[in-house]
PDB file of N, CA, C and O in Angstrom:
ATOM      1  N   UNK A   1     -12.275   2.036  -0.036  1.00  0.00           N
ATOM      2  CA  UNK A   1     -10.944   1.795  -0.564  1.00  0.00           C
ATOM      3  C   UNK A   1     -10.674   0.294  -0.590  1.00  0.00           C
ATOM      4  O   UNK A   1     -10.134  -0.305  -1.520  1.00  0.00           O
ATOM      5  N   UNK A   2     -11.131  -0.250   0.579  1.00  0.00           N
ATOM      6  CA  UNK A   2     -10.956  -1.908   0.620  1.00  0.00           C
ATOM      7  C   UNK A   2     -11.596  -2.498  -0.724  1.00  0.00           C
ATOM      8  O   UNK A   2     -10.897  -3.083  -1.552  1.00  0.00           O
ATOM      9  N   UNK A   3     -12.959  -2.307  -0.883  1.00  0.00           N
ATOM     10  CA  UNK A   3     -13.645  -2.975  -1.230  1.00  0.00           C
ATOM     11  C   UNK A   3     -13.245  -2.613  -3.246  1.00  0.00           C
ATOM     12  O   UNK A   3     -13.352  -3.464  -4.128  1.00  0.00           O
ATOM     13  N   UNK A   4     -12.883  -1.408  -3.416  1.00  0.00           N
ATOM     14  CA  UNK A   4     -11.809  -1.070  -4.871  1.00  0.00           C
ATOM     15  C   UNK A   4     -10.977  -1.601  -5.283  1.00  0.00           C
ATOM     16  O   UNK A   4     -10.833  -1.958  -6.452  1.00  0.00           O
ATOM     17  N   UNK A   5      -9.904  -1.832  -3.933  1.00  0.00           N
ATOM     18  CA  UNK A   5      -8.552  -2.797  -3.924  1.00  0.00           C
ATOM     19  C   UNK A   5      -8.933  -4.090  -4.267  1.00  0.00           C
ATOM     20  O   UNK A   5      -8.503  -4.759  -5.207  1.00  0.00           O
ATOM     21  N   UNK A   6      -9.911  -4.447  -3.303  1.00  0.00           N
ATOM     22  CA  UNK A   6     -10.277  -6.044  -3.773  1.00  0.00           C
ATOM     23  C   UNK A   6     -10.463  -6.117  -5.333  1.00  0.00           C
ATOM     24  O   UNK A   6      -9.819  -6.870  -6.063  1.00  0.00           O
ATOM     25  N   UNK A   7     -11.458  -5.209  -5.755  1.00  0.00           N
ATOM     26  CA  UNK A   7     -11.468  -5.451  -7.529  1.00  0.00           C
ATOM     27  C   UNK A   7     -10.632  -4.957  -8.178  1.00  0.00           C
ATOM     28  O   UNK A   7     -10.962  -4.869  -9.361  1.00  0.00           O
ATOM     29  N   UNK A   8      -8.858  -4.262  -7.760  1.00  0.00           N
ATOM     30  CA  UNK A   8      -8.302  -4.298  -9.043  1.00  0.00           C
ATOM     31  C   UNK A   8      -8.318  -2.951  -9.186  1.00  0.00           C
ATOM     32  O   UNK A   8      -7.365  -2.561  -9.861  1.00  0.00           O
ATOM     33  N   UNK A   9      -9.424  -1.637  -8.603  1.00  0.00           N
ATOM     34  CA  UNK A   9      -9.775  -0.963  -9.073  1.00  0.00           C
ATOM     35  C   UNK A   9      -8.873   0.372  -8.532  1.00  0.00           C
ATOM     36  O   UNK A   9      -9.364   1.220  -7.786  1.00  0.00           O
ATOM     37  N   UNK A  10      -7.729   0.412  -8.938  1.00  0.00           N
ATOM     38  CA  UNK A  10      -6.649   1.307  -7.774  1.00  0.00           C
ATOM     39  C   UNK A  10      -6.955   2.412  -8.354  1.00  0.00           C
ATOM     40  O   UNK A  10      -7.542   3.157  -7.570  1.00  0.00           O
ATOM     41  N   UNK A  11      -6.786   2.950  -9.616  1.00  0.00           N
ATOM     42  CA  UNK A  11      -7.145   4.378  -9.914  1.00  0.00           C
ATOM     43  C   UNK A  11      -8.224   4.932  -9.120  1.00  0.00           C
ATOM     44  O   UNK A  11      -8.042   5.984  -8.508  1.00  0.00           O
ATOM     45  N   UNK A  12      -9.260   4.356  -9.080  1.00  0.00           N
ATOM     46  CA  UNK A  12     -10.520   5.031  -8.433  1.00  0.00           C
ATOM     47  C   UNK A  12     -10.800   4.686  -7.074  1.00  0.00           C
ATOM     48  O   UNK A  12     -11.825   4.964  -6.452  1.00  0.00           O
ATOM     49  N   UNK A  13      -9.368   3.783  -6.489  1.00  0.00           N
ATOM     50  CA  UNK A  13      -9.384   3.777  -4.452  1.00  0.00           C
ATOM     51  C   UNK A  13      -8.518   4.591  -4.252  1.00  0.00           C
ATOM     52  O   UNK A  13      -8.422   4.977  -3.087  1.00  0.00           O
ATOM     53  N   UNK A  14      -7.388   5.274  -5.458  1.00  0.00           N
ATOM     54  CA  UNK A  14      -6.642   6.404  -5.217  1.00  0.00           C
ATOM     55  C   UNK A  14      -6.990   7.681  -5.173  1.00  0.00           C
ATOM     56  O   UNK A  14      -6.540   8.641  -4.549  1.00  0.00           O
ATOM     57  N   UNK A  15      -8.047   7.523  -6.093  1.00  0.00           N
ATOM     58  CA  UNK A  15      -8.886   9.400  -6.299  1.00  0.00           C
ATOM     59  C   UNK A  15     -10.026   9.052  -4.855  1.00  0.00           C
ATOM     60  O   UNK A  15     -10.139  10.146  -4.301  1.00  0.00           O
ATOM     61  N   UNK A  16     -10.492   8.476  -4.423  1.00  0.00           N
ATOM     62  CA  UNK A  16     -10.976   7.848  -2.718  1.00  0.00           C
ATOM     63  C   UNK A  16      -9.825   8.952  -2.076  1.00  0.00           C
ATOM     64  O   UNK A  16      -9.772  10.056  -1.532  1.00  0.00           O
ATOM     65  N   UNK A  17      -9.201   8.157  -2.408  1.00  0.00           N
ATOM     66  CA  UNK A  17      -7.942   8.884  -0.439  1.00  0.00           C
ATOM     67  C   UNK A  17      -7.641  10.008  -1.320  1.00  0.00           C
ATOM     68  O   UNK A  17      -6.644  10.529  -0.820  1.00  0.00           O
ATOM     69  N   UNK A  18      -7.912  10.537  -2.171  1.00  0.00           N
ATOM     70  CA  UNK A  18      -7.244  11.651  -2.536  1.00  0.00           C
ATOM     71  C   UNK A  18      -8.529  13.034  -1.940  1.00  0.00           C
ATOM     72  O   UNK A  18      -8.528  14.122  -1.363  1.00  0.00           O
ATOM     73  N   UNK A  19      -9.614  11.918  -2.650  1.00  0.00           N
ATOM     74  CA  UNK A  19     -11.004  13.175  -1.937  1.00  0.00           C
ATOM     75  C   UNK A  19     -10.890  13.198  -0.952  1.00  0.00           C
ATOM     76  O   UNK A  19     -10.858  14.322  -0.450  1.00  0.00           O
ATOM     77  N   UNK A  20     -10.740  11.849   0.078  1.00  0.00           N
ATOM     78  CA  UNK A  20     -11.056  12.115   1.403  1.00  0.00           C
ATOM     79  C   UNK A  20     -10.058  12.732   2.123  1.00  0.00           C
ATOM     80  O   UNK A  20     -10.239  12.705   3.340  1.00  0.00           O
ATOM     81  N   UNK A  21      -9.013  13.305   1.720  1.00  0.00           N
ATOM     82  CA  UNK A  21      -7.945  13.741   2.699  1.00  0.00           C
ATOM     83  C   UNK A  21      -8.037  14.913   1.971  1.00  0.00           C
ATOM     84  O   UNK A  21      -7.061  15.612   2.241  1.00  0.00           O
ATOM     85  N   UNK A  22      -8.930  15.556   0.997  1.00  0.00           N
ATOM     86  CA  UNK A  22      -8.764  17.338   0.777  1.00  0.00           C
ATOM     87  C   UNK A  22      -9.459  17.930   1.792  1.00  0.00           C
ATOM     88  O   UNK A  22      -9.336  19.146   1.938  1.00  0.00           O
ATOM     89  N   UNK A  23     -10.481  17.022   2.849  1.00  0.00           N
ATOM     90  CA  UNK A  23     -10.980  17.518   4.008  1.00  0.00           C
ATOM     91  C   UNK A  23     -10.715  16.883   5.450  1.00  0.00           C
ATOM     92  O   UNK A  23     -11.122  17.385   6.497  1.00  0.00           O
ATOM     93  N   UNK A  24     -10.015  15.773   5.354  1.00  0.00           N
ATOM     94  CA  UNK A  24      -9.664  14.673   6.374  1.00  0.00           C
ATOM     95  C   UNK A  24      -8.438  14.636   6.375  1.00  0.00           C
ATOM     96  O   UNK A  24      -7.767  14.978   5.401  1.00  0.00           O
ATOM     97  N   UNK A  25      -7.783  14.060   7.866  1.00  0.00           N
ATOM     98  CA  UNK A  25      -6.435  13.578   8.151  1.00  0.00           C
ATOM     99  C   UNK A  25      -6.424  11.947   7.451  1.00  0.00           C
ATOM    100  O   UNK A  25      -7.209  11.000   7.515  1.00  0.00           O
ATOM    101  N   UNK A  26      -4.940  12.208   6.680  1.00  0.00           N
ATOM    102  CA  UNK A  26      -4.546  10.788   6.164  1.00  0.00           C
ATOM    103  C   UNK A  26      -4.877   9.859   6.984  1.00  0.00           C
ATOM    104  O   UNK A  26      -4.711  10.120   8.175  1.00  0.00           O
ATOM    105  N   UNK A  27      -5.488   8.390   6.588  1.00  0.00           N
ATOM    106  CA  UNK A  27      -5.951   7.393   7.557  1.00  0.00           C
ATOM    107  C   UNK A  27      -5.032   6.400   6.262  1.00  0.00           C
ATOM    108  O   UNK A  27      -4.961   6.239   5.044  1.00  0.00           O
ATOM    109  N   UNK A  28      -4.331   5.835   7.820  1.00  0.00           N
ATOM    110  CA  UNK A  28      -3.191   4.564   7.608  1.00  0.00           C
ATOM    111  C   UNK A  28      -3.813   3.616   6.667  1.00  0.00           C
ATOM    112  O   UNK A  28      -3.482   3.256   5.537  1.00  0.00           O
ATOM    113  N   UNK A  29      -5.042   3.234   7.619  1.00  0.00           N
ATOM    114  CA  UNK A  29      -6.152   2.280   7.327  1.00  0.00           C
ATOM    115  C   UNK A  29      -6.070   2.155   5.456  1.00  0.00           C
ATOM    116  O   UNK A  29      -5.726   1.240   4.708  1.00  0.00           O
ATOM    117  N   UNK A  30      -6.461   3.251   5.270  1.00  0.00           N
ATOM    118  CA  UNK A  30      -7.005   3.200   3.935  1.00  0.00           C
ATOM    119  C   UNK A  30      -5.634   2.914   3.031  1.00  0.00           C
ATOM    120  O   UNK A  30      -5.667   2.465   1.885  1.00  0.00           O
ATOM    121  N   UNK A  31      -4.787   3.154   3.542  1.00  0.00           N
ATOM    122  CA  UNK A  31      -3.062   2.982   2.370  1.00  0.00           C
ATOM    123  C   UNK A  31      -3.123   1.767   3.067  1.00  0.00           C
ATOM    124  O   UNK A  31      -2.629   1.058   2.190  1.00  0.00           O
ATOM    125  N   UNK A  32      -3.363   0.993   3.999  1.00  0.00           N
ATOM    126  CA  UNK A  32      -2.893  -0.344   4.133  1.00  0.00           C
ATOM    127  C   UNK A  32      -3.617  -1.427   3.112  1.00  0.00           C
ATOM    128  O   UNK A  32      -3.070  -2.398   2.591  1.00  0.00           O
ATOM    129  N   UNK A  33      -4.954  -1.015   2.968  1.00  0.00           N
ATOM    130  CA  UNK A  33      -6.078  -1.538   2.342  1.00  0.00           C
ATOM    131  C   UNK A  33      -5.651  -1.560   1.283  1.00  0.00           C
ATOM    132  O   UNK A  33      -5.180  -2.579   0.779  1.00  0.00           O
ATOM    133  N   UNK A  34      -5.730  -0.256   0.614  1.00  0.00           N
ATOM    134  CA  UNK A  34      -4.546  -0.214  -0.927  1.00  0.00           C
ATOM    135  C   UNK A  34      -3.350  -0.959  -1.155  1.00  0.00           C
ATOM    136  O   UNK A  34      -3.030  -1.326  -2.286  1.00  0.00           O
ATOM    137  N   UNK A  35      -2.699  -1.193  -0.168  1.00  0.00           N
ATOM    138  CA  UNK A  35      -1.457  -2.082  -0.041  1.00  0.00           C
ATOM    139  C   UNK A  35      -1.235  -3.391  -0.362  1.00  0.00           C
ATOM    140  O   UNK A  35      -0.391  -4.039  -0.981  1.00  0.00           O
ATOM    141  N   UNK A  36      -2.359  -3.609   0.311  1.00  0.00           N
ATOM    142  CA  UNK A  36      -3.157  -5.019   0.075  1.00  0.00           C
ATOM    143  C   UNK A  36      -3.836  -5.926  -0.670  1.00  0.00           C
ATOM    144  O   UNK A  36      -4.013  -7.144  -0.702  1.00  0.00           O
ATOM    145  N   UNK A  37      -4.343  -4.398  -1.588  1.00  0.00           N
ATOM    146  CA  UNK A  37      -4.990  -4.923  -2.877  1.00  0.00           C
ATOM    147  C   UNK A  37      -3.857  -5.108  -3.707  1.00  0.00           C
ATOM    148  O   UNK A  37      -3.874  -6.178  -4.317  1.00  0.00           O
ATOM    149  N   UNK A  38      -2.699  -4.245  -3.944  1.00  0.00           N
ATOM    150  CA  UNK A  38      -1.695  -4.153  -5.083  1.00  0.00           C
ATOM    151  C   UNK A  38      -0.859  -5.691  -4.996  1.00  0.00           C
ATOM    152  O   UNK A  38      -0.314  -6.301  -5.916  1.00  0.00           O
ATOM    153  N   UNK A  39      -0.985  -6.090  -3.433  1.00  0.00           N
ATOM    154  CA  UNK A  39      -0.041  -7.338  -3.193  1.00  0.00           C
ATOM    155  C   UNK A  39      -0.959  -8.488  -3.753  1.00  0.00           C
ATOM    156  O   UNK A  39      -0.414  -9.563  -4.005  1.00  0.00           O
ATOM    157  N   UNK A  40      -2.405  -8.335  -3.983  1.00  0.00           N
ATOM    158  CA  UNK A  40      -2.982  -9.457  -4.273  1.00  0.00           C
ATOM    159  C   UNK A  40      -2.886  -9.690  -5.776  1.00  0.00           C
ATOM    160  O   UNK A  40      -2.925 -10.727  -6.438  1.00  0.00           O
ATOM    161  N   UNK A  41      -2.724  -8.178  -6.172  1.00  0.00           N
ATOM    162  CA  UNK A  41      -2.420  -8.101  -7.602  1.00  0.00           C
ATOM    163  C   UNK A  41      -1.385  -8.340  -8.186  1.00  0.00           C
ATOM    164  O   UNK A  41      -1.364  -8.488  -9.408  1.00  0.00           O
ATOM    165  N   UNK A  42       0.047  -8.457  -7.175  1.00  0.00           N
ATOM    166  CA  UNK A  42       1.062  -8.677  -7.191  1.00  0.00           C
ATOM    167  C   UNK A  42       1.741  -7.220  -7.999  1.00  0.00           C
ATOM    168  O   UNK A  42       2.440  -7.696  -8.893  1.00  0.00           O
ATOM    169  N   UNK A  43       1.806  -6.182  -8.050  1.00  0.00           N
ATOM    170  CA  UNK A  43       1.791  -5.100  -8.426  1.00  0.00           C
ATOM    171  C   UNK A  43       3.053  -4.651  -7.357  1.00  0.00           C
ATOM    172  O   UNK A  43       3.085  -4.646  -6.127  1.00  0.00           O
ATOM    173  N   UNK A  44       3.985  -4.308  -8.291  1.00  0.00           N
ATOM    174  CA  UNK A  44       5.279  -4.057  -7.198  1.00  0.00           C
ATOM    175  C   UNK A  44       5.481  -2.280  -6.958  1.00  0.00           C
ATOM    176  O   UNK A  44       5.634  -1.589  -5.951  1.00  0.00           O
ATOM    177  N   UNK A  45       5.381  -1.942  -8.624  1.00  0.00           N
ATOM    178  CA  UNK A  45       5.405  -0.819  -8.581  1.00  0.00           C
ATOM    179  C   UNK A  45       4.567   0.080  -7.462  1.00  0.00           C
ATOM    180  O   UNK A  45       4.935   0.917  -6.638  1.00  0.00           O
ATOM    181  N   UNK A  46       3.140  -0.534  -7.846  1.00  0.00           N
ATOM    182  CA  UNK A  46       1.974   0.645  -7.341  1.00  0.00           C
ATOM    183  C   UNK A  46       2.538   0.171  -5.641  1.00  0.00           C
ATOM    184  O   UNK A  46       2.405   1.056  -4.795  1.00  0.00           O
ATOM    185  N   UNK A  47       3.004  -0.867  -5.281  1.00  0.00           N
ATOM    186  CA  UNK A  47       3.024  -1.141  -3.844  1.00  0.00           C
ATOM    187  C   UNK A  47       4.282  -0.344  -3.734  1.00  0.00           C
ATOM    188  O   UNK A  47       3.938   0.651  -3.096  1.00  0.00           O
ATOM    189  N   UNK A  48       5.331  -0.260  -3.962  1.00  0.00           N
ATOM    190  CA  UNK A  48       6.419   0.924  -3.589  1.00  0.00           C
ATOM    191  C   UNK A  48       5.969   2.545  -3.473  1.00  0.00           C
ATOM    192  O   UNK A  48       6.342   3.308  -2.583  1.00  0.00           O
ATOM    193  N   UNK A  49       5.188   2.838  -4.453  1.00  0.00           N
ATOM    194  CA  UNK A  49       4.661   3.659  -4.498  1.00  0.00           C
ATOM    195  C   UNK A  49       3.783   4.070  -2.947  1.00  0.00           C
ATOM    196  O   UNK A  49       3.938   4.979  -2.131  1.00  0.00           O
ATOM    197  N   UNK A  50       2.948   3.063  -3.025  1.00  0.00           N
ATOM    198  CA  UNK A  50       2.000   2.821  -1.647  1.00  0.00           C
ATOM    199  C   UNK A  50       2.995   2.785  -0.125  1.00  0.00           C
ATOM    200  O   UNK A  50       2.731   3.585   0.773  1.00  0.00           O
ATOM    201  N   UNK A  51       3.639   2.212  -0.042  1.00  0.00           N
ATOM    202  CA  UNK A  51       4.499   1.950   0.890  1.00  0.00           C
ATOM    203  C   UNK A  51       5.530   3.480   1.069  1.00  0.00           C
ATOM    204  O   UNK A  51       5.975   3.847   2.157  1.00  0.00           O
ATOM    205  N   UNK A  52       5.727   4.112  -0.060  1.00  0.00           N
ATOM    206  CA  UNK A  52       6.870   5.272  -0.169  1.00  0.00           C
ATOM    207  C   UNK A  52       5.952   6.633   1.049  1.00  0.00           C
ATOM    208  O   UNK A  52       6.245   7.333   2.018  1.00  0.00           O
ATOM    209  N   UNK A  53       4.586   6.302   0.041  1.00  0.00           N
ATOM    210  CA  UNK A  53       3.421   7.463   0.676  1.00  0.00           C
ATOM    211  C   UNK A  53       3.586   7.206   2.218  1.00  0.00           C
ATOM    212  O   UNK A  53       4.124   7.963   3.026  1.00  0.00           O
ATOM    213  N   UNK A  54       2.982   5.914   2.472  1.00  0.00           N
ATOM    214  CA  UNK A  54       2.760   5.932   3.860  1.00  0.00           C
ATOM    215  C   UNK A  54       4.368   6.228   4.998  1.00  0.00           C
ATOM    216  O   UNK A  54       4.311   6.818   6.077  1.00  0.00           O
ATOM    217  N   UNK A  55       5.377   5.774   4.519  1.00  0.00           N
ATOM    218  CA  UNK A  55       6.287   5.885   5.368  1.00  0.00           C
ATOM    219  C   UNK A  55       6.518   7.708   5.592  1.00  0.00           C
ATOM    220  O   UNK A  55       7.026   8.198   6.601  1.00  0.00           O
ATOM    221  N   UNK A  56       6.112   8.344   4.634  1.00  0.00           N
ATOM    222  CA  UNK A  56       6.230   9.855   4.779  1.00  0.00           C
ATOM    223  C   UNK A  56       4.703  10.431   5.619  1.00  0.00           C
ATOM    224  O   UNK A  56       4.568  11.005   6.700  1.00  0.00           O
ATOM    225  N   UNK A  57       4.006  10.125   4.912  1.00  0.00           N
ATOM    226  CA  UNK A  57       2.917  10.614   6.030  1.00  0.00           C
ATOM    227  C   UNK A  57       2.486   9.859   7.496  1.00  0.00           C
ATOM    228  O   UNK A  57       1.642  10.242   8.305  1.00  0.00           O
ATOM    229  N   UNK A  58       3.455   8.519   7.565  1.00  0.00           N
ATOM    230  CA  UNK A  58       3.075   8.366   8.536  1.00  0.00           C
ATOM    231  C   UNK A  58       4.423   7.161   9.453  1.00  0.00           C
ATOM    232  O   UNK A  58       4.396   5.961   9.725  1.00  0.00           O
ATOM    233  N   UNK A  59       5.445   8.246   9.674  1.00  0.00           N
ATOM    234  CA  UNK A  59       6.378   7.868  10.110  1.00  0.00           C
ATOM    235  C   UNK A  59       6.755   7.502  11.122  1.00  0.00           C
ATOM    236  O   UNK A  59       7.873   7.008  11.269  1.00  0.00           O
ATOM    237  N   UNK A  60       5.769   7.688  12.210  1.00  0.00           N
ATOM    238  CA  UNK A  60       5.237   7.444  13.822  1.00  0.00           C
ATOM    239  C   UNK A  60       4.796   5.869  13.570  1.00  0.00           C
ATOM    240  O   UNK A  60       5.158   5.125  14.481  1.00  0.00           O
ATOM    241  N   UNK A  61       4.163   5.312  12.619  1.00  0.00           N
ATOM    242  CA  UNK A  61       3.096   4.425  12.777  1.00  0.00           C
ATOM    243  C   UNK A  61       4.254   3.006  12.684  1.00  0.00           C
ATOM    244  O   UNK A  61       4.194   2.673  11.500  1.00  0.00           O
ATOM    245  N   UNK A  62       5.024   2.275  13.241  1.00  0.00           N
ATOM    246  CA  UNK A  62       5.969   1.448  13.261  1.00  0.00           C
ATOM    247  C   UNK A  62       5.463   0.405  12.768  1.00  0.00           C
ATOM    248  O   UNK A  62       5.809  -0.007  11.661  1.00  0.00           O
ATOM    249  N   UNK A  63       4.229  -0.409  13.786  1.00  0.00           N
ATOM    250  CA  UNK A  63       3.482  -1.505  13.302  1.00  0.00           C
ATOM    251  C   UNK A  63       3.310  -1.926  12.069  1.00  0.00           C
ATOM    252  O   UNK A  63       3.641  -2.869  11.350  1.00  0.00           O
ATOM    253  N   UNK A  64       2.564  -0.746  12.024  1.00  0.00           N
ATOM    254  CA  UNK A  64       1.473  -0.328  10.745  1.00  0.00           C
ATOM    255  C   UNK A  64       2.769  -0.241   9.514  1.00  0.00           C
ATOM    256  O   UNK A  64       2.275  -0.602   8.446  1.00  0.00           O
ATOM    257  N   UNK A  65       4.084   0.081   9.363  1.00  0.00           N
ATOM    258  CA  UNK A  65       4.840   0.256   8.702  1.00  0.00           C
ATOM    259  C   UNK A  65       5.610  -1.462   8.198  1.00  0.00           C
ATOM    260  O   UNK A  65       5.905  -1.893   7.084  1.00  0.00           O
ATOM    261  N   UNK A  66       5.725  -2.076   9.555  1.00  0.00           N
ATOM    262  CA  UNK A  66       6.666  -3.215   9.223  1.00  0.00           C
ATOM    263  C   UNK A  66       5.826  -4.268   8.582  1.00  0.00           C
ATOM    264  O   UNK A  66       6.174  -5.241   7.912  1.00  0.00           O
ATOM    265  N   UNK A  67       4.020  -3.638   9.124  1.00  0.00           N
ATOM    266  CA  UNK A  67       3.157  -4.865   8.547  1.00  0.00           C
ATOM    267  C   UNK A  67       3.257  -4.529   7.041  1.00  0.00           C
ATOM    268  O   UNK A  67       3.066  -5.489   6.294  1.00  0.00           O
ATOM    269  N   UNK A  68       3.547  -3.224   6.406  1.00  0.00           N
ATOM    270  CA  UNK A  68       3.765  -2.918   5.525  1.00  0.00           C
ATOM    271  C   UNK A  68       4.645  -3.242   4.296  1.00  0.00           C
ATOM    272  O   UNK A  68       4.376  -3.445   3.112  1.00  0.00           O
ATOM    273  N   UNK A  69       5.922  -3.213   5.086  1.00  0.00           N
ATOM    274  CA  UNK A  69       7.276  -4.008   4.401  1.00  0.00           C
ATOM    275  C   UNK A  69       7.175  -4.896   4.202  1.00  0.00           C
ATOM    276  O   UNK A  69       7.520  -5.397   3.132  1.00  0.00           O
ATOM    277  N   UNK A  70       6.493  -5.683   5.436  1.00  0.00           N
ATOM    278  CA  UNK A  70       6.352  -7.446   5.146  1.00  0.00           C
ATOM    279  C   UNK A  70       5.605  -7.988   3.932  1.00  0.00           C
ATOM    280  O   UNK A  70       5.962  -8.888   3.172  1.00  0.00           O
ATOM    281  N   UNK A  71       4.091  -6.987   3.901  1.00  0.00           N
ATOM    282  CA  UNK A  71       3.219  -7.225   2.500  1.00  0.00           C
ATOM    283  C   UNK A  71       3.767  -6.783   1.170  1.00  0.00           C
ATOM    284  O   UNK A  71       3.200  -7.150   0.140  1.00  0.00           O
ATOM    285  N   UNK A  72       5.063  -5.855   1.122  1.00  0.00           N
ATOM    286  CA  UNK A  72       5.627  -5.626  -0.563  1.00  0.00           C
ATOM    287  C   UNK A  72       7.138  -6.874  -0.489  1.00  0.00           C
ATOM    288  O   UNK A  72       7.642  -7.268  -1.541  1.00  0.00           O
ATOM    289  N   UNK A  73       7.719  -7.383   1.016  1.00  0.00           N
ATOM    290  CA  UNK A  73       8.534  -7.836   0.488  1.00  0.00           C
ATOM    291  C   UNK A  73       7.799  -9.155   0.059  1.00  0.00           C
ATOM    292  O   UNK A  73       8.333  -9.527  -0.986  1.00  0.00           O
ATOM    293  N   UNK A  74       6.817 -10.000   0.419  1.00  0.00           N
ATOM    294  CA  UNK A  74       5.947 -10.917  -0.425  1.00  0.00           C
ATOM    295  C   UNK A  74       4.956 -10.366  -1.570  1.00  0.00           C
ATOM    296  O   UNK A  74       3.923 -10.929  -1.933  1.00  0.00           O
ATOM    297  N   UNK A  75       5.340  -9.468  -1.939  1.00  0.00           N
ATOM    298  CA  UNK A  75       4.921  -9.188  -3.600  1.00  0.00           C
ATOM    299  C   UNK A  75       6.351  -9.242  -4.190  1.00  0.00           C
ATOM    300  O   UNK A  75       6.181  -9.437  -5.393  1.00  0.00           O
ATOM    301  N   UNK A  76       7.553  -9.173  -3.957  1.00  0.00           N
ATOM    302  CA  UNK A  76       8.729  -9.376  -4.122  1.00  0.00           C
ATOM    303  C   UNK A  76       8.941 -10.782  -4.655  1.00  0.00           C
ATOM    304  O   UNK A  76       9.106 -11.213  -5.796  1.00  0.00           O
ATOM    305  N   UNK A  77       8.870 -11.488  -3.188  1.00  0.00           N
ATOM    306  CA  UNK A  77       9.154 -13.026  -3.078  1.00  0.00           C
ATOM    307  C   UNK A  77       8.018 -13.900  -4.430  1.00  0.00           C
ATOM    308  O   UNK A  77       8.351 -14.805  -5.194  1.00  0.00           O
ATOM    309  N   UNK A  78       6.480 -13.117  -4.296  1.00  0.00           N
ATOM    310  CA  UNK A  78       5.997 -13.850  -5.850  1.00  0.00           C
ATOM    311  C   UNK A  78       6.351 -13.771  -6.451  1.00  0.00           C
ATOM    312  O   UNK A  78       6.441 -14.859  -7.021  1.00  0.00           O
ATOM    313  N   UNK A  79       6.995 -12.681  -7.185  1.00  0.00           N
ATOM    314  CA  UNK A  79       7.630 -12.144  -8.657  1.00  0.00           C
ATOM    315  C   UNK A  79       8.733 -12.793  -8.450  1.00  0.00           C
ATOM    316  O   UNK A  79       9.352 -12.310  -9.398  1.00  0.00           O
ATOM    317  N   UNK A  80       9.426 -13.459  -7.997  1.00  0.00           N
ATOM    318  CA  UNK A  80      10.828 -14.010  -7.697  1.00  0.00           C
ATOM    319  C   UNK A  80      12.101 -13.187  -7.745  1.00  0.00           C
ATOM    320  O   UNK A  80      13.141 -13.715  -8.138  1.00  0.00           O
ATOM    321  N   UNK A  81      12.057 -11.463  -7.227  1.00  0.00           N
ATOM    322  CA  UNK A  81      12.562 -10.663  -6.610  1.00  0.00           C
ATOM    323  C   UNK A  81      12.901 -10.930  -5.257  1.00  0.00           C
ATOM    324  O   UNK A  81      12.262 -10.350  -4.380  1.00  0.00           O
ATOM    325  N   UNK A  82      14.124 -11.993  -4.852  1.00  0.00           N
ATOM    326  CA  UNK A  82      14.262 -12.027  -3.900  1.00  0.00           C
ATOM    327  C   UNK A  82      15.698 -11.370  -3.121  1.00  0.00           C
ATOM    328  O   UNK A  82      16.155 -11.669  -2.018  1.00  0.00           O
ATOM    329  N   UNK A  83      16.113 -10.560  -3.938  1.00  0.00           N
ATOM    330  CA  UNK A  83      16.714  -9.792  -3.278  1.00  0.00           C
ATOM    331  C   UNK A  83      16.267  -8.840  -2.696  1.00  0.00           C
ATOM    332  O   UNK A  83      16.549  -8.512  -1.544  1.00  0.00           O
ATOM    333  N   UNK A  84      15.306  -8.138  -3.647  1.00  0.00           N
ATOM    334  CA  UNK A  84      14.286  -6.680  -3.267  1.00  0.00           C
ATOM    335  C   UNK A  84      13.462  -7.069  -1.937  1.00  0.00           C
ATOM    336  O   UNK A  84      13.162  -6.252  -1.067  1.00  0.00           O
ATOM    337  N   UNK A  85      13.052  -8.818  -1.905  1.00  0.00           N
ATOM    338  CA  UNK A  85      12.351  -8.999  -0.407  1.00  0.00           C
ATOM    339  C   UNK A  85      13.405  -9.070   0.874  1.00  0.00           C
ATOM    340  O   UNK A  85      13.144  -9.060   2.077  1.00  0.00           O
ATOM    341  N   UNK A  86      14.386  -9.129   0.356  1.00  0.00           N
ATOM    342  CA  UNK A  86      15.514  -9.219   1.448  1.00  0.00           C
ATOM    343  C   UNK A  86      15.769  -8.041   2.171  1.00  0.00           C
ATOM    344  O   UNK A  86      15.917  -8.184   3.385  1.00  0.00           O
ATOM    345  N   UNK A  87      15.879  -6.577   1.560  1.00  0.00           N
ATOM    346  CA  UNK A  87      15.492  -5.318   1.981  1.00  0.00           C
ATOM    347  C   UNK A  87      14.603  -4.596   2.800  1.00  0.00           C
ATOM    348  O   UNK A  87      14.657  -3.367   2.837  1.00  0.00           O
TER     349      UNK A  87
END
């Protein structure tokens, strides 16, 4: 999934976590990775999207969540959405 995100390649790091969780428990890991790629891409949408998933499947994970917020509200702050990073 990392190594997809790095190229851009989100459709096919999304059908990734989609195979691997028809037999596996959701791993944070892999939506953070995705997260990461969309912020490098500056991609606001797919990162709300990304960020929406993980806060539902993984609503325990606090860290892992705020490190989360922090990486879409600086896809925010590039696009010069700085109200949406203020949120």
């Amino acid at each position: 999934v990392d190594c997809l995100s790095r190229l851009f390649m989100f459709d096919e790091a999304q059908k990734l976590i989609e195979d691997y969780e028809k037999t596996n428990t959701p791993s944070i890991v892999m939506y953070m990775s995705l997260l990461s790629g969309a912020r490098n891409n500056r991609n606001s949408n797919l990162s709300e999207k990304i960020y929406k998933r993980m806060k539902t499947l993984f609503p325990n994970a606090k860290e892992s969540l705020a490190a989360g917020v922090v990486l879409l509200s600086n896809i925010y702050s590039s696009l010069g959405k700085h109200e949406e990073a203020k949120t």
